[in-house]
VEXDREN-2710 file (C-alpha; in Angstrom, 1 decimal):
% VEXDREN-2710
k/r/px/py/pz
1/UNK/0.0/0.0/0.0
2/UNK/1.0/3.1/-0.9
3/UNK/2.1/5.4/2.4
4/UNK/3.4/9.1/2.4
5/UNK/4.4/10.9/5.3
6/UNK/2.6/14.0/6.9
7/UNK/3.9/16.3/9.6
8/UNK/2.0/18.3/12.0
9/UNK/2.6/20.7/14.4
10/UNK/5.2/22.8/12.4
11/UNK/7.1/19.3/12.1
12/UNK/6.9/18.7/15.9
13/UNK/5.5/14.7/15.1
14/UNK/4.9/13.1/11.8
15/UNK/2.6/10.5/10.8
16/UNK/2.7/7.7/8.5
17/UNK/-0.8/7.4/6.5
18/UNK/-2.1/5.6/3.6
19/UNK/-2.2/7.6/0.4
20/UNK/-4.9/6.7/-2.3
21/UNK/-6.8/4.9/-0.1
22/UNK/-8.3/4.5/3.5
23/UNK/-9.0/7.8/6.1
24/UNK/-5.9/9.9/6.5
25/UNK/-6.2/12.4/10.2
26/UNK/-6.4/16.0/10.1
27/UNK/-8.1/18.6/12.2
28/UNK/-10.4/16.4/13.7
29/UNK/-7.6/14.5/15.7
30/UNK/-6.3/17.9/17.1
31/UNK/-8.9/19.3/18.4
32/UNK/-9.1/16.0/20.3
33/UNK/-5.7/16.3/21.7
34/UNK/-6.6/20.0/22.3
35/UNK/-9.2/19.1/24.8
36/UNK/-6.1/17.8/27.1
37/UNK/-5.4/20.3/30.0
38/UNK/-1.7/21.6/30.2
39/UNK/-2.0/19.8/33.8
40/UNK/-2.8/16.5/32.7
41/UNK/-1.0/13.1/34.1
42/UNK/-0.9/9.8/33.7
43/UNK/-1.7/7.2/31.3
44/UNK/-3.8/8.3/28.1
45/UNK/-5.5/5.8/25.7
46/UNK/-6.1/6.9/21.9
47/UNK/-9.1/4.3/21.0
48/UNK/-9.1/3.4/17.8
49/UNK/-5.8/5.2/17.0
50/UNK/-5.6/4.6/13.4
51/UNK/-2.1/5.7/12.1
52/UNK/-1.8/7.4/15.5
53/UNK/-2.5/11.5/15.3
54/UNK/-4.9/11.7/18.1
55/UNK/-2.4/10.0/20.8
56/UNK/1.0/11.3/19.3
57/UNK/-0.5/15.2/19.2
58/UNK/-1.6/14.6/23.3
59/UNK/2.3/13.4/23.7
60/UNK/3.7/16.3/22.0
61/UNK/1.6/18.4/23.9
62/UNK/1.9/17.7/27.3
63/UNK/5.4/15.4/28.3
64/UNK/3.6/14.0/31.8
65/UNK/1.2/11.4/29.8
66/UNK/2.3/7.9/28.5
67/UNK/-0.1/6.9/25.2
68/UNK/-1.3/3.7/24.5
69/UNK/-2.5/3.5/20.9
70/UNK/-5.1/1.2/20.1
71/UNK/-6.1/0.1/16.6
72/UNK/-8.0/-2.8/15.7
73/UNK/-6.8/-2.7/11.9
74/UNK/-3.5/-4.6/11.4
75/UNK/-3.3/-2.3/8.2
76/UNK/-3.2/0.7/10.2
77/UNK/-1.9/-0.5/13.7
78/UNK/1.4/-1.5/11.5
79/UNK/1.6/2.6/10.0
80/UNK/1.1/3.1/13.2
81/UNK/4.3/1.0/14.9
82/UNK/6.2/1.9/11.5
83/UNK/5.0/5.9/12.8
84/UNK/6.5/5.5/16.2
85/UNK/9.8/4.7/14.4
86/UNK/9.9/7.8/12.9
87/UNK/12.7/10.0/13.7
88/UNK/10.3/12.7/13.6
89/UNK/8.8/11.1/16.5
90/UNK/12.7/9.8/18.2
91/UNK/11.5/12.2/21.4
92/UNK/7.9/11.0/21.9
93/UNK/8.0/7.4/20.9
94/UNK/9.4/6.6/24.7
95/UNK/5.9/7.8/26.0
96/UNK/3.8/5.9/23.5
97/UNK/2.7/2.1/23.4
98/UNK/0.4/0.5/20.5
99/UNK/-1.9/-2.3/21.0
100/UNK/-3.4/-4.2/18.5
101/UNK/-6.8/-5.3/19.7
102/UNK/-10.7/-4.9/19.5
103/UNK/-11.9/-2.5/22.6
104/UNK/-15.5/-4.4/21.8
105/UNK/-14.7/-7.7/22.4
106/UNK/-15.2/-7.8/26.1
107/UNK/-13.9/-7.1/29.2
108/UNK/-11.6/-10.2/29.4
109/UNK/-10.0/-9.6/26.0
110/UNK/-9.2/-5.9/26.8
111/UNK/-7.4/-7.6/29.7
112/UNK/-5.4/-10.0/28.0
113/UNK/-4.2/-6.9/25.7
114/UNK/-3.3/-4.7/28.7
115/UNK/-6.2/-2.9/28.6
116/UNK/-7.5/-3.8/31.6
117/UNK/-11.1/-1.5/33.1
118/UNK/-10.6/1.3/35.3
119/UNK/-6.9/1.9/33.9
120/UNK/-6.4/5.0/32.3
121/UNK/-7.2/8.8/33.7
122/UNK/-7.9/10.0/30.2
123/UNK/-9.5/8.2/27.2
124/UNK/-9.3/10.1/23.8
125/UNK/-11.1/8.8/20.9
126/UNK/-12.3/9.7/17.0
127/UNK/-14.7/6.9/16.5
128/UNK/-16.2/5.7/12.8
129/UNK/-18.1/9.1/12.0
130/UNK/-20.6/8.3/10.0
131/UNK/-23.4/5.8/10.7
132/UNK/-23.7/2.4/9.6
133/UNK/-26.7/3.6/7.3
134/UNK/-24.5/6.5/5.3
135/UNK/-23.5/5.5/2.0
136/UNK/-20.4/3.1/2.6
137/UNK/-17.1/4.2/1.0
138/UNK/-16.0/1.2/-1.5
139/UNK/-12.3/1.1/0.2
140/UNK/-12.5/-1.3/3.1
141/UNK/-10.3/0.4/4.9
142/UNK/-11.8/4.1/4.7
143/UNK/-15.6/1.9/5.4
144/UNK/-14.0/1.0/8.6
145/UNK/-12.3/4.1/9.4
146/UNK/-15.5/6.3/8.4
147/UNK/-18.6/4.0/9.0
148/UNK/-20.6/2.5/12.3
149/UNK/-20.7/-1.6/11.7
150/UNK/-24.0/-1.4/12.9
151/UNK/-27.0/0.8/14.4
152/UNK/-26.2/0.0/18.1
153/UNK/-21.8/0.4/17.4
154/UNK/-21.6/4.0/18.5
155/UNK/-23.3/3.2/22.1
156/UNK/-21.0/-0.1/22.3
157/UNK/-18.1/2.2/21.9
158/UNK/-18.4/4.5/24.2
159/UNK/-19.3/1.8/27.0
160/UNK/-16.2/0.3/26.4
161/UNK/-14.3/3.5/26.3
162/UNK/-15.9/4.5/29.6
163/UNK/-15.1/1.1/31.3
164/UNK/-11.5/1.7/30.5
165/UNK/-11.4/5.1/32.7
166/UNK/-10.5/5.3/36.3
167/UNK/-13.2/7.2/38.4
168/UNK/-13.1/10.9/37.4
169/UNK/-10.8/10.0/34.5
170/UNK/-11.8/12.1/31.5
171/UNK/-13.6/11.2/28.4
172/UNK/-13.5/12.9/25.2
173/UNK/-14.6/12.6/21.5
174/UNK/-15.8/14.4/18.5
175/UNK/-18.7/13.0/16.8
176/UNK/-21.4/14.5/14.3
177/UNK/-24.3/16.2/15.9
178/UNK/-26.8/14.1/15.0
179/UNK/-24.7/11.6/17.0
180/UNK/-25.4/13.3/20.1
181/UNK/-28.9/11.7/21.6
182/UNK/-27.0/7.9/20.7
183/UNK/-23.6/9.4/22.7
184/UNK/-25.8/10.5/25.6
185/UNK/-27.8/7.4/26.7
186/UNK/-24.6/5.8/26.6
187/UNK/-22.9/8.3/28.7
188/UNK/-26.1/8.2/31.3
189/UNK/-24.8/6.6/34.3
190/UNK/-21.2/6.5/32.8
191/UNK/-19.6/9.5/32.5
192/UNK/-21.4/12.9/33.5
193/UNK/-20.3/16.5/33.8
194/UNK/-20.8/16.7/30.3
195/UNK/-19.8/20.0/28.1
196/UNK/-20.7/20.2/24.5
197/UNK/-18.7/21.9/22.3
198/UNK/-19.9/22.8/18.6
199/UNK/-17.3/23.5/16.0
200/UNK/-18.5/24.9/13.1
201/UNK/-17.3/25.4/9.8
202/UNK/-18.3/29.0/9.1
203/UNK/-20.2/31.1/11.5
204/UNK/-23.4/30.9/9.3
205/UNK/-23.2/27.4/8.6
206/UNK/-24.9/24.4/11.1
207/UNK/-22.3/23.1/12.9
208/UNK/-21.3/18.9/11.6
209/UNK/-19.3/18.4/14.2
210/UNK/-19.7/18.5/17.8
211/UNK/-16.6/17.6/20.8
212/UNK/-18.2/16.3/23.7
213/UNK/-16.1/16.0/27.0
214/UNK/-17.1/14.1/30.3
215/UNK/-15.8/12.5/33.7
216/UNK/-16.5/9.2/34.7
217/UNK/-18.6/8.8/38.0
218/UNK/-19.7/12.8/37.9
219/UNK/-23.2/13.5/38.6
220/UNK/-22.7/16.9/37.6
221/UNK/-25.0/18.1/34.4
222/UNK/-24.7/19.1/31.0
223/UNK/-23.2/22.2/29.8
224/UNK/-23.1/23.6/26.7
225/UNK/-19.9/25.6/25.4
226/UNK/-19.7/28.6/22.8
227/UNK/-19.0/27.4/19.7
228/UNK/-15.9/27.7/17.8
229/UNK/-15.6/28.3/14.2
230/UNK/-13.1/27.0/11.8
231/UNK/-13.0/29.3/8.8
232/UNK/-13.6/33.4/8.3
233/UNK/-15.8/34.6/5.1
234/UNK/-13.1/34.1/2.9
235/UNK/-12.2/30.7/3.7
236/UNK/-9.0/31.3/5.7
237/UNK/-8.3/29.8/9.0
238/UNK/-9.7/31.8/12.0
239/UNK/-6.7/31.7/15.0
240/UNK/-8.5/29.5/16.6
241/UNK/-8.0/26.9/13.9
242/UNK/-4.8/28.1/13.2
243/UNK/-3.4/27.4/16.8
244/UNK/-5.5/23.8/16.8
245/UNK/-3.5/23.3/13.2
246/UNK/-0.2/24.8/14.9
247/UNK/-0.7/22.7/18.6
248/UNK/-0.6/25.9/20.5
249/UNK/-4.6/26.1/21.0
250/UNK/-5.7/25.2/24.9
251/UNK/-9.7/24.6/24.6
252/UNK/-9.5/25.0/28.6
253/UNK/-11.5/21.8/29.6
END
């Protein structure tokens, strides 16, 4: 498979990612890593990794987390490992960990990978956007990367995601808005103190995206952010999507 190499952050980390084919990262996966507070600790988990942007953009960012990147793919879980080797990456790779392995296959088999419940204080995750309904790319690898299996896939995901966190470990993932009443009953009970962040492409457009952030165990309620926008009249980067794009932009969460 063709591969080519992308850099982000000014060249801070690079990424390998499939070229012609499959679902190559962008701004999505840093406005992920963005969510991270300056003050974060501890061990991070990037679910379904891909080639690795979410998890390697949260290590460049803040040098008190270790990453585990977790990709089901062996198509993109090897980019990934061949990405960690990088020499790009020769500063961050110490601090990062892949695992290959299915975060819906049960509690057990999350174990036997390493991933065992209750063992991470942040989970990070850019699951399959669209739903399993959408018009399905051709490429098997951008259909998985892009599209739900099934109807009940985003709910499954974000159980499991939540039964790796620690109490009051931090949950957070970017989804489309019509995603949001699915993302909610499966937060309910899981992970509360939930804020809701809109990013829109233009200020006059609806917004397709939305992040939603969360702790485990709160019973705290819903909160709804102001919205950030992406691109001015023109079609230029505003500085907020400039400093997402650059690594420098601190969402505050």
């Amino acid at each position: 498979m063709a591969t080519r190499c992308d850099r982000f952050y000014g060249g801070r980390f690079a990424l390998l990612q499939p070229q012609g084919r499959g679902y190559r990262s962008g701004l999505d996966a840093l406005l992920l890593a963005a969510t991270l507070p300056a003050t974060a600790t501890g061990r991070l988990a990037d679910i379904g990794a891909g080639a690795g942007a979410v998890g390697l953009a949260a290590a460049c960012r803040n040098a008190a987390i270790d990453v585990t990147l977790v990709e089901n793919s062996p198509v993109m879980a090897d980019l990934a490992r061949r990405g960690l080797e990088l020499p790009a990456n020769s500063e961050l790779a110490g601090r990062l960990r892949l695992v290959e392995a299915d975060i819906l296959a049960g509690g057990t088999a999350r174990a036997a990978a390493g991933l065992g419940d209750g063992t991470f204080g942040h989970v990070l995750t850019n699951p399959p956007y669209h739903p399993h309904d959408h018009r399905i790319s051709p490429d098997p690898l951008r259909a998985a990367a892009m599209s739900a299996a099934d109807g009940d896939f985003l709910a499954r995901w974000v159980r499991a995601c939540a039964a790796l966190l620690c109490h009051g470990g931090r949950f957070a993932t970017i989804v489309r808005t019509d995603a949001l009443p699915t993302l909610l009953a499966a937060c309910d009970g899981r992970i509360g103190a939930l804020r809701l962040l809109a990013i829109h492409a233009r200020a006059e457009a609806p917004a397709p995206r939305l992040l939603v952030l969360g702790r485990k165990g709160s019973r705290a309620p819903l909160s709804l952010l102001p919205a950030r926008i992406l691109h001015r009249p023109d079609g230029t980067l505003t500085e907020f999507a400039t400093a997402v794009a650059e690594g420098t932009a601190d969402l505050g969460l």
